[in-house]
N, CA, C, O and CB atoms as a CASP TS submission, in Angstrom:
PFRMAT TS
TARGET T0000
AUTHOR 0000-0000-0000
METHOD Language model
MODEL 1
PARENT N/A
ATOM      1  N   UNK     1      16.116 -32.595  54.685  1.00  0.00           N
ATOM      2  CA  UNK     1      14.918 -33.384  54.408  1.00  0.00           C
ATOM      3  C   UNK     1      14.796 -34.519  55.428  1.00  0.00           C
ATOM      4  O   UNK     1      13.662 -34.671  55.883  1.00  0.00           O
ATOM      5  CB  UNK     1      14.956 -33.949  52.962  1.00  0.00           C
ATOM      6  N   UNK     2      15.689 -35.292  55.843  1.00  0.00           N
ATOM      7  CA  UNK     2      15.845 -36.546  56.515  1.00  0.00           C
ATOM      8  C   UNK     2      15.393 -36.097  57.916  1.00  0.00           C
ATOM      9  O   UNK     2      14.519 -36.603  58.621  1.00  0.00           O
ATOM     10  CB  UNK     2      17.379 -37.197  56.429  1.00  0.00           C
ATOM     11  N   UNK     3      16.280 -34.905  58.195  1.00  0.00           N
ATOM     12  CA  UNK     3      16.106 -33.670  59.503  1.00  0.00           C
ATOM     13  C   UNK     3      14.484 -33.946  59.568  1.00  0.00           C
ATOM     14  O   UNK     3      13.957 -34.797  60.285  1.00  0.00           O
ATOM     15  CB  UNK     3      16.626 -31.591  59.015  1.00  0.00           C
ATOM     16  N   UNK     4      13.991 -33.297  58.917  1.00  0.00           N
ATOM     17  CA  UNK     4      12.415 -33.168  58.879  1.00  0.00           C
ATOM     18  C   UNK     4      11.440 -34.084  59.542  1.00  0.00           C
ATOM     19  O   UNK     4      10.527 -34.019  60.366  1.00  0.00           O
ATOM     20  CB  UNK     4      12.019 -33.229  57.583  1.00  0.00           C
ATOM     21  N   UNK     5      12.311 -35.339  58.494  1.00  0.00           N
ATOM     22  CA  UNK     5      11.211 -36.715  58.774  1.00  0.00           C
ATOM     23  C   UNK     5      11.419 -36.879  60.207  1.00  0.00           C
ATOM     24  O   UNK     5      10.589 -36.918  61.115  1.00  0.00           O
ATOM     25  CB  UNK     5      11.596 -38.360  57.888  1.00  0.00           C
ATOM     26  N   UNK     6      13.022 -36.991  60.239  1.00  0.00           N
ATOM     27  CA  UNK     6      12.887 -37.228  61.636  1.00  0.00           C
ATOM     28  C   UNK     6      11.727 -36.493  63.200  1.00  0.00           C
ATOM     29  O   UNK     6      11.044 -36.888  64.144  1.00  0.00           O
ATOM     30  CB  UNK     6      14.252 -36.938  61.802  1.00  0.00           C
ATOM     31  N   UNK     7      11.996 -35.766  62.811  1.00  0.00           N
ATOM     32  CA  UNK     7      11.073 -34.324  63.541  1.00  0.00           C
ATOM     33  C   UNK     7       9.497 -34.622  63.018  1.00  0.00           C
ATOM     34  O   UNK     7       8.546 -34.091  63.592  1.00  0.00           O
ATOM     35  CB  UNK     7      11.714 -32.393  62.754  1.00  0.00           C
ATOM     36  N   UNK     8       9.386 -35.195  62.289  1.00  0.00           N
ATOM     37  CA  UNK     8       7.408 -35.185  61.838  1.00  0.00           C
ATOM     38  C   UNK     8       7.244 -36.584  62.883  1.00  0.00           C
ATOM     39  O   UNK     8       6.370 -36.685  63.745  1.00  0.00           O
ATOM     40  CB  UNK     8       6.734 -35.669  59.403  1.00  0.00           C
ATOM     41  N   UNK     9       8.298 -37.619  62.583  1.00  0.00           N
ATOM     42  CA  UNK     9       8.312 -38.948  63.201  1.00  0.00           C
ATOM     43  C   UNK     9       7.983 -38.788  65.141  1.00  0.00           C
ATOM     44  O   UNK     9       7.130 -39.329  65.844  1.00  0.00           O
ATOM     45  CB  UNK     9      10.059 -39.654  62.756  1.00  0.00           C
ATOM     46  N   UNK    10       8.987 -37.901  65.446  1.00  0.00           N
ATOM     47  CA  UNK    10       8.586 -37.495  67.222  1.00  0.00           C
ATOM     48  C   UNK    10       7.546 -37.147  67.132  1.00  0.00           C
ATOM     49  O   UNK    10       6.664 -37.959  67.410  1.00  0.00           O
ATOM     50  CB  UNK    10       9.303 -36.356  68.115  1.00  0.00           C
ATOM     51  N   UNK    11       7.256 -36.096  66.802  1.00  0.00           N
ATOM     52  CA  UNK    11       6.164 -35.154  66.872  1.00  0.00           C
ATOM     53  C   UNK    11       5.216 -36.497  66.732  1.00  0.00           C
ATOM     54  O   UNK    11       4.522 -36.787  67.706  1.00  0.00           O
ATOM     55  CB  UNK    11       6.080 -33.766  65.612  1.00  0.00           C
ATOM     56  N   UNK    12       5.179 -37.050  65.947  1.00  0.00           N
ATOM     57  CA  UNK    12       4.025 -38.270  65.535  1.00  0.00           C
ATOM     58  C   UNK    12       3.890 -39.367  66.848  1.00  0.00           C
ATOM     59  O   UNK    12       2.956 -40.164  66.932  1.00  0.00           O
ATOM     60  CB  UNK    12       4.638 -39.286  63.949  1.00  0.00           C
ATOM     61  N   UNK    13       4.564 -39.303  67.463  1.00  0.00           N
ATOM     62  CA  UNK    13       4.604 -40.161  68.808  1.00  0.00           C
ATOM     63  C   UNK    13       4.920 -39.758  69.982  1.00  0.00           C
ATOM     64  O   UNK    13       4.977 -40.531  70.938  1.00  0.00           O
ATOM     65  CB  UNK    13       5.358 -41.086  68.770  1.00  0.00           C
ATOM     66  N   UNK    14       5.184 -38.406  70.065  1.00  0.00           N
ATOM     67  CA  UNK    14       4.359 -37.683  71.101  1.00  0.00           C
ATOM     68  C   UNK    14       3.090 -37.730  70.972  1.00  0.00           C
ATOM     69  O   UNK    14       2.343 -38.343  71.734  1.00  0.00           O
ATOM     70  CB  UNK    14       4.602 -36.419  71.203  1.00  0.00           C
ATOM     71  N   UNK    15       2.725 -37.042  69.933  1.00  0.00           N
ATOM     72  CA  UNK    15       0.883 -36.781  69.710  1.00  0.00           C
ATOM     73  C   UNK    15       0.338 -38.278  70.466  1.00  0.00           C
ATOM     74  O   UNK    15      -0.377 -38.353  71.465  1.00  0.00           O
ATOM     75  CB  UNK    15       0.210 -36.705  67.486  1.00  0.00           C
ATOM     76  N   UNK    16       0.870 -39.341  69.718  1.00  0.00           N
ATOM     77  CA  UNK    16       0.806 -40.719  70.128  1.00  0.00           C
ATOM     78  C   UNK    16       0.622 -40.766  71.842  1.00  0.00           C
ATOM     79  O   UNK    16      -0.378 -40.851  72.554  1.00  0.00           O
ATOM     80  CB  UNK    16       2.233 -41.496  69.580  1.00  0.00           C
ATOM     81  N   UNK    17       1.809 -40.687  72.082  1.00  0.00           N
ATOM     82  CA  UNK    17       2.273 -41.003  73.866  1.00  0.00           C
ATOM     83  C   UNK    17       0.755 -39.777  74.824  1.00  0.00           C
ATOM     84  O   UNK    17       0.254 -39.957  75.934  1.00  0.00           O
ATOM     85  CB  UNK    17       4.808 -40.008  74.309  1.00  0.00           C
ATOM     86  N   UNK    18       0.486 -38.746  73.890  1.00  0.00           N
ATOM     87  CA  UNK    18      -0.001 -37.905  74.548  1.00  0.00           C
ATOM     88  C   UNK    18      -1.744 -38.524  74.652  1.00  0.00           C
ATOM     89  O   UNK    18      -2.447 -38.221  75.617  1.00  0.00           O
ATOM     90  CB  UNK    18       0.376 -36.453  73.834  1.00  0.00           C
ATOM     91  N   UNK    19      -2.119 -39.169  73.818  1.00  0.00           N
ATOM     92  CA  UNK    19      -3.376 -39.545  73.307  1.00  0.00           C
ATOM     93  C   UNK    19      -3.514 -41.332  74.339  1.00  0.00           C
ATOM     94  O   UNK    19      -4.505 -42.008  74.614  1.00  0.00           O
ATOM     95  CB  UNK    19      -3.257 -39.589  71.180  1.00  0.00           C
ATOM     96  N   UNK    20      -2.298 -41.502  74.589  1.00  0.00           N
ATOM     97  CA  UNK    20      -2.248 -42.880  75.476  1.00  0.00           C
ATOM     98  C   UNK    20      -2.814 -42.515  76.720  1.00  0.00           C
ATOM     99  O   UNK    20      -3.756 -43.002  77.345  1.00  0.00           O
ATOM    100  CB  UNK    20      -0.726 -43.530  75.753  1.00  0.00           C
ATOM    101  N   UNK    21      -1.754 -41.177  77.055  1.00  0.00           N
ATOM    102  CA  UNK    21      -2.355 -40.599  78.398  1.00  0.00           C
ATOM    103  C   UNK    21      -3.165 -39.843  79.075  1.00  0.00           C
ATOM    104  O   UNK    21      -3.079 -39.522  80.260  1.00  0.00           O
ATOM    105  CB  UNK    21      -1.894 -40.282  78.787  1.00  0.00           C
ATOM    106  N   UNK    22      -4.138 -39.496  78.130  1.00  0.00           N
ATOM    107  CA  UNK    22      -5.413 -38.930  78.078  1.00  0.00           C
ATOM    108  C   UNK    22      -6.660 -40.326  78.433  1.00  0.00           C
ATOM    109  O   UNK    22      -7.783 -40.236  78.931  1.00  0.00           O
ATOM    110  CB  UNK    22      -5.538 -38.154  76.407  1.00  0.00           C
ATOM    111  N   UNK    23      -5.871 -41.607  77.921  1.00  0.00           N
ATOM    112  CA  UNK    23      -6.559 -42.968  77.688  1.00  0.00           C
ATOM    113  C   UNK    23      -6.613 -43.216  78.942  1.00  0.00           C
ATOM    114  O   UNK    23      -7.609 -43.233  79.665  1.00  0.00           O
ATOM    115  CB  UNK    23      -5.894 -44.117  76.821  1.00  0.00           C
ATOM    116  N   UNK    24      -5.140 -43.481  79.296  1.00  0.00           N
ATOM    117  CA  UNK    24      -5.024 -43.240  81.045  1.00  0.00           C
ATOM    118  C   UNK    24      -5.689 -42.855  81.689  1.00  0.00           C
ATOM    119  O   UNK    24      -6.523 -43.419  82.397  1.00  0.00           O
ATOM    120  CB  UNK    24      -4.295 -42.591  81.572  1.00  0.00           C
ATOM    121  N   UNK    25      -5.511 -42.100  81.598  1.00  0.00           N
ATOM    122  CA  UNK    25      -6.710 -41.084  82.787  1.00  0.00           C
ATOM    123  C   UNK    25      -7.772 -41.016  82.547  1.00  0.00           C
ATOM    124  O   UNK    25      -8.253 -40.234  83.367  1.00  0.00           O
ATOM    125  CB  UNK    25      -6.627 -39.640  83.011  1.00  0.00           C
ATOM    126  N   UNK    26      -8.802 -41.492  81.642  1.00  0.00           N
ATOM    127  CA  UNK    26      -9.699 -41.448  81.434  1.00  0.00           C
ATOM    128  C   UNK    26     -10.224 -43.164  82.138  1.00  0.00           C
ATOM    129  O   UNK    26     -11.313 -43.544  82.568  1.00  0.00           O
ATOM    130  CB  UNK    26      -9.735 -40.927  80.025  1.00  0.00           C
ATOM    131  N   UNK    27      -9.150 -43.739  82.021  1.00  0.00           N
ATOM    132  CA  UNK    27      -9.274 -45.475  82.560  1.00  0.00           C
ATOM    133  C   UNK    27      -9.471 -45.976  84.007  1.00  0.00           C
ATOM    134  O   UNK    27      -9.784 -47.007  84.603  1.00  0.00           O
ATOM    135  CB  UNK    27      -7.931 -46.233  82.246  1.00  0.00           C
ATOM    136  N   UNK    28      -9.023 -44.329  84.326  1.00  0.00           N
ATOM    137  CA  UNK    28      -9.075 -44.425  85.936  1.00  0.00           C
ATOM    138  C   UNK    28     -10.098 -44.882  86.664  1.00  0.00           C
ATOM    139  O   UNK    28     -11.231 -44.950  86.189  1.00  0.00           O
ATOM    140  CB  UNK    28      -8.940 -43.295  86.501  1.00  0.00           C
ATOM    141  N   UNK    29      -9.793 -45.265  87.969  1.00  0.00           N
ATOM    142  CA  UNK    29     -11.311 -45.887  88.690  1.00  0.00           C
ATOM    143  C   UNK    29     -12.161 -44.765  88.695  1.00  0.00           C
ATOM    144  O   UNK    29     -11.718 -43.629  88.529  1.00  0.00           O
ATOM    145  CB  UNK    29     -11.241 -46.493  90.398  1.00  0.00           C
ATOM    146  N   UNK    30     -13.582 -45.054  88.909  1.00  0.00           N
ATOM    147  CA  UNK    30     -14.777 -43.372  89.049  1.00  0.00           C
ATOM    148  C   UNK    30     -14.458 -42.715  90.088  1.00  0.00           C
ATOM    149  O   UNK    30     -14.865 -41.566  90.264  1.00  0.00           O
ATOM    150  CB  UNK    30     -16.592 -43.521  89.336  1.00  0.00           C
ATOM    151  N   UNK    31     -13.736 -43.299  90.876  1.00  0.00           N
ATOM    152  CA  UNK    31     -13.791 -42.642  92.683  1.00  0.00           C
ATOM    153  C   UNK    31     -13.030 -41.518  92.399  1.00  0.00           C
ATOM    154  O   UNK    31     -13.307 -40.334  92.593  1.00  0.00           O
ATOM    155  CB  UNK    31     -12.943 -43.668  94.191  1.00  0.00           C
ATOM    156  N   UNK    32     -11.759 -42.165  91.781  1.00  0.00           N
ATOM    157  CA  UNK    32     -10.333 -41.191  91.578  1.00  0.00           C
ATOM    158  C   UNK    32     -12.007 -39.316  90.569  1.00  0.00           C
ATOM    159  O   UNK    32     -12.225 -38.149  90.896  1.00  0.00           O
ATOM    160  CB  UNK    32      -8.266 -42.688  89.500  1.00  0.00           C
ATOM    161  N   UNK    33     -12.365 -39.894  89.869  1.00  0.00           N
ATOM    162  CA  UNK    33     -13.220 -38.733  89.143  1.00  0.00           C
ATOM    163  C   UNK    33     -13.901 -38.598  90.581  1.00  0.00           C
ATOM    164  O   UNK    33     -13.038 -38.018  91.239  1.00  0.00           O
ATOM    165  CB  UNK    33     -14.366 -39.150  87.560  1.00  0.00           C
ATOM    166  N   UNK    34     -14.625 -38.752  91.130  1.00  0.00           N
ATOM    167  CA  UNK    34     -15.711 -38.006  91.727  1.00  0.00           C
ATOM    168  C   UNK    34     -15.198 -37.389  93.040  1.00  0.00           C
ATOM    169  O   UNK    34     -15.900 -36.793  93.856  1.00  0.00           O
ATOM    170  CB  UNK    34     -16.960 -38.924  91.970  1.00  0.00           C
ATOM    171  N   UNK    35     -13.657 -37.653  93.143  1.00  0.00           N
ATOM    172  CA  UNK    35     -13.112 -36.710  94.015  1.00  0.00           C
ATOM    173  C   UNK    35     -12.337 -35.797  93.728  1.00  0.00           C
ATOM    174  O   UNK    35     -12.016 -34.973  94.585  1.00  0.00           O
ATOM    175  CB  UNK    35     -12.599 -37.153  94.802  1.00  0.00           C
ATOM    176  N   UNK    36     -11.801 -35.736  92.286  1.00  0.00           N
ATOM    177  CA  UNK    36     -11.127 -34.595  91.823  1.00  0.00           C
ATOM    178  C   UNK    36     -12.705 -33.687  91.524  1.00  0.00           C
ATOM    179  O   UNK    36     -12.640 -32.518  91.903  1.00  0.00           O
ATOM    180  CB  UNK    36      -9.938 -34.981  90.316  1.00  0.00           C
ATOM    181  N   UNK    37     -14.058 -34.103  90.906  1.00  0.00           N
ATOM    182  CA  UNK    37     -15.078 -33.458  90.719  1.00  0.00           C
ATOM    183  C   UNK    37     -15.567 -32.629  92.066  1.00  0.00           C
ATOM    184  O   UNK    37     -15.922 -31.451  92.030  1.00  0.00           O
ATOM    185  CB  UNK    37     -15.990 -34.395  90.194  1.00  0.00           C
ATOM    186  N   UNK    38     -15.514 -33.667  93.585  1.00  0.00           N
ATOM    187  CA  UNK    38     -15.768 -32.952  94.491  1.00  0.00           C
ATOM    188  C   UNK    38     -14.413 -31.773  95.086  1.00  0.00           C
ATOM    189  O   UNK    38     -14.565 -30.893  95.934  1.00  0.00           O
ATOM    190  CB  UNK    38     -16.271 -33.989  95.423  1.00  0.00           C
ATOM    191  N   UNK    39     -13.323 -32.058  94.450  1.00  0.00           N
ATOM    192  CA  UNK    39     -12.495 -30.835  94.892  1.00  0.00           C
ATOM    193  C   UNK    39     -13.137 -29.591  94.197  1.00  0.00           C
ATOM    194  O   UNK    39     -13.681 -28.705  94.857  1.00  0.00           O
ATOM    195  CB  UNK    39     -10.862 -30.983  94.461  1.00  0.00           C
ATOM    196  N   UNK    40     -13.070 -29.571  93.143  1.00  0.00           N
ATOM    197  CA  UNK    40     -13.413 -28.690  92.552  1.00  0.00           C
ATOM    198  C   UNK    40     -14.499 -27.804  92.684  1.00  0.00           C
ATOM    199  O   UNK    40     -14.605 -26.581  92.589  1.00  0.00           O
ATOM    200  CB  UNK    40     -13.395 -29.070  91.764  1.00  0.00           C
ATOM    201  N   UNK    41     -15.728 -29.256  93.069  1.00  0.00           N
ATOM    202  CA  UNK    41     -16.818 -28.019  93.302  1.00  0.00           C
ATOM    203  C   UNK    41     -16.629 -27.656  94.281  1.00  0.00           C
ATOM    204  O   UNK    41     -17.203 -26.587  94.490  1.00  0.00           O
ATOM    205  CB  UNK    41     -18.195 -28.159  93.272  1.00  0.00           C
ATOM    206  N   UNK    42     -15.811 -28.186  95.443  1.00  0.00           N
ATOM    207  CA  UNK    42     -15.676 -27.290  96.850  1.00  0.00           C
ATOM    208  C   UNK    42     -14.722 -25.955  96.601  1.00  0.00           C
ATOM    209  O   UNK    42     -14.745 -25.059  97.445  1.00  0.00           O
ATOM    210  CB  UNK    42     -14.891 -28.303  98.176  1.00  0.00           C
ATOM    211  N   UNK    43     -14.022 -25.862  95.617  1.00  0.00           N
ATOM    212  CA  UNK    43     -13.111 -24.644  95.509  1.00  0.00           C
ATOM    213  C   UNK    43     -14.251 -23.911  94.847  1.00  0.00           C
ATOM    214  O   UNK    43     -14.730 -22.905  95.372  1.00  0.00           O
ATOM    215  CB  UNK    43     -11.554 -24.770  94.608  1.00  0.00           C
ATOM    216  N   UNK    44     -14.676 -24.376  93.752  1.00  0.00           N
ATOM    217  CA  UNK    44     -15.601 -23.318  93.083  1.00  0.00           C
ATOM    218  C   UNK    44     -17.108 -22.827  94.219  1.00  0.00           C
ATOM    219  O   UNK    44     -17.247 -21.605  94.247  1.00  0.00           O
ATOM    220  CB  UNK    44     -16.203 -24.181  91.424  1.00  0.00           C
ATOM    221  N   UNK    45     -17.997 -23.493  94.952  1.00  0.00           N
ATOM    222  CA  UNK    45     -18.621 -23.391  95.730  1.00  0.00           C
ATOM    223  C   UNK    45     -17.984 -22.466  96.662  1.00  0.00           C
ATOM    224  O   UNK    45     -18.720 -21.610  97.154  1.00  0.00           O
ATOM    225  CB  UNK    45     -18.957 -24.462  96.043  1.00  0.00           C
ATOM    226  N   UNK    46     -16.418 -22.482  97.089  1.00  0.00           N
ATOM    227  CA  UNK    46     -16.297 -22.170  97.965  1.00  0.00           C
ATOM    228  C   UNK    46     -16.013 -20.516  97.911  1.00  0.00           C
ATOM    229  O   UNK    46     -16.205 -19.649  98.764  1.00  0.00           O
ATOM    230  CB  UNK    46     -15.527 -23.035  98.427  1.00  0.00           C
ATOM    231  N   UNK    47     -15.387 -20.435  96.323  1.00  0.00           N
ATOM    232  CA  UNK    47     -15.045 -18.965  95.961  1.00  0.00           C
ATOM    233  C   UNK    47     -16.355 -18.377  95.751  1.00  0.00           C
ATOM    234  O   UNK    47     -16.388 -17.245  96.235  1.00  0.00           O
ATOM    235  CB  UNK    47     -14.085 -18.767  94.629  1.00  0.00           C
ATOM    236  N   UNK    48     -17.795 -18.837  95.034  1.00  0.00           N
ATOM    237  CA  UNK    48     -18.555 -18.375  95.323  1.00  0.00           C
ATOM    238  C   UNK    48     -19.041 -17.743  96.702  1.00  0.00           C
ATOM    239  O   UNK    48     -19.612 -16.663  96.547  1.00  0.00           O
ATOM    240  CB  UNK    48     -18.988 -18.984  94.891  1.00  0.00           C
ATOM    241  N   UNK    49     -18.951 -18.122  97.831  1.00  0.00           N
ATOM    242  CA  UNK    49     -18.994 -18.091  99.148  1.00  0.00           C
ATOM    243  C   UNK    49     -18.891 -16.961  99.401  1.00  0.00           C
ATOM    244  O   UNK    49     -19.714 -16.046  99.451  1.00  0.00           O
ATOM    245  CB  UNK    49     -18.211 -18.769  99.789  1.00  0.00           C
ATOM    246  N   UNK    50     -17.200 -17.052  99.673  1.00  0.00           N
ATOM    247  CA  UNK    50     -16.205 -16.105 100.138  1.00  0.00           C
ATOM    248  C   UNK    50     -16.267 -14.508  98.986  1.00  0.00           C
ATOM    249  O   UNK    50     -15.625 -13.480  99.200  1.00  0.00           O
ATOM    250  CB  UNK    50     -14.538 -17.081 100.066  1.00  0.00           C
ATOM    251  N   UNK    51     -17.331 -14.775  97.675  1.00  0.00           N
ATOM    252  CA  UNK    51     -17.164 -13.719  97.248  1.00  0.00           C
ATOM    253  C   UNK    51     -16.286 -13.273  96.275  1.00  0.00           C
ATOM    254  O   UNK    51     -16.163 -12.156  95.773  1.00  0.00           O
ATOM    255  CB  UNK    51     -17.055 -13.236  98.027  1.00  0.00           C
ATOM    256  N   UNK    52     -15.327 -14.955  95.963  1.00  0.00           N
ATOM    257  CA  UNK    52     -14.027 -14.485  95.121  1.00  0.00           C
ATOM    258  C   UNK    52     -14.388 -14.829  93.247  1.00  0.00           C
ATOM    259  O   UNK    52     -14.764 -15.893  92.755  1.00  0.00           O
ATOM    260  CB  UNK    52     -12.412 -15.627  95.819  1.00  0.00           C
ATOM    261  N   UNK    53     -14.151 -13.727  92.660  1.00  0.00           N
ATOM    262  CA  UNK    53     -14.446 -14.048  91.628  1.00  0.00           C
ATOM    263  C   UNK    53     -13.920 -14.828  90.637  1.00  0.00           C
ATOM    264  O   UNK    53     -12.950 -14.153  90.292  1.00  0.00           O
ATOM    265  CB  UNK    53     -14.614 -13.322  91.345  1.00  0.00           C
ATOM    266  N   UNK    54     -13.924 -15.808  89.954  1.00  0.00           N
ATOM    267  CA  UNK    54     -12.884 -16.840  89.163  1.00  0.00           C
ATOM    268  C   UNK    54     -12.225 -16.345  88.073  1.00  0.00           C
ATOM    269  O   UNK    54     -11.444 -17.060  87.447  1.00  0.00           O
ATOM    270  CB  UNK    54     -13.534 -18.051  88.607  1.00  0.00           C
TER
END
């Protein structure tokens, strides 16, 4: 039983730690976004291109 709690207790602050770092990254400056956005559309633009299907 104690086993358990212990184990619901991590689990409960991971979920935690995981929901911080979603916060994180969401806190980031816009630039850091609009250049992971422009990678992307250049890979996706680019597989369109070349013909490659996703």
């Amino acid at each position: 039983m104690k086993a358990q709690a212990v184990r619901n207790h991590s689990f409960g602050s991971l979920k935690l730690s995981a929901s911080n770092a979603a916060a994180a990254a969401l806190a980031h400056p816009v630039t850091h976004f609009f250049m992971l956005f422009a990678i992307v559309m250049y890979l996706v633009y680019g597989g369109v291109v070349l013909g490659i299907k996703p």
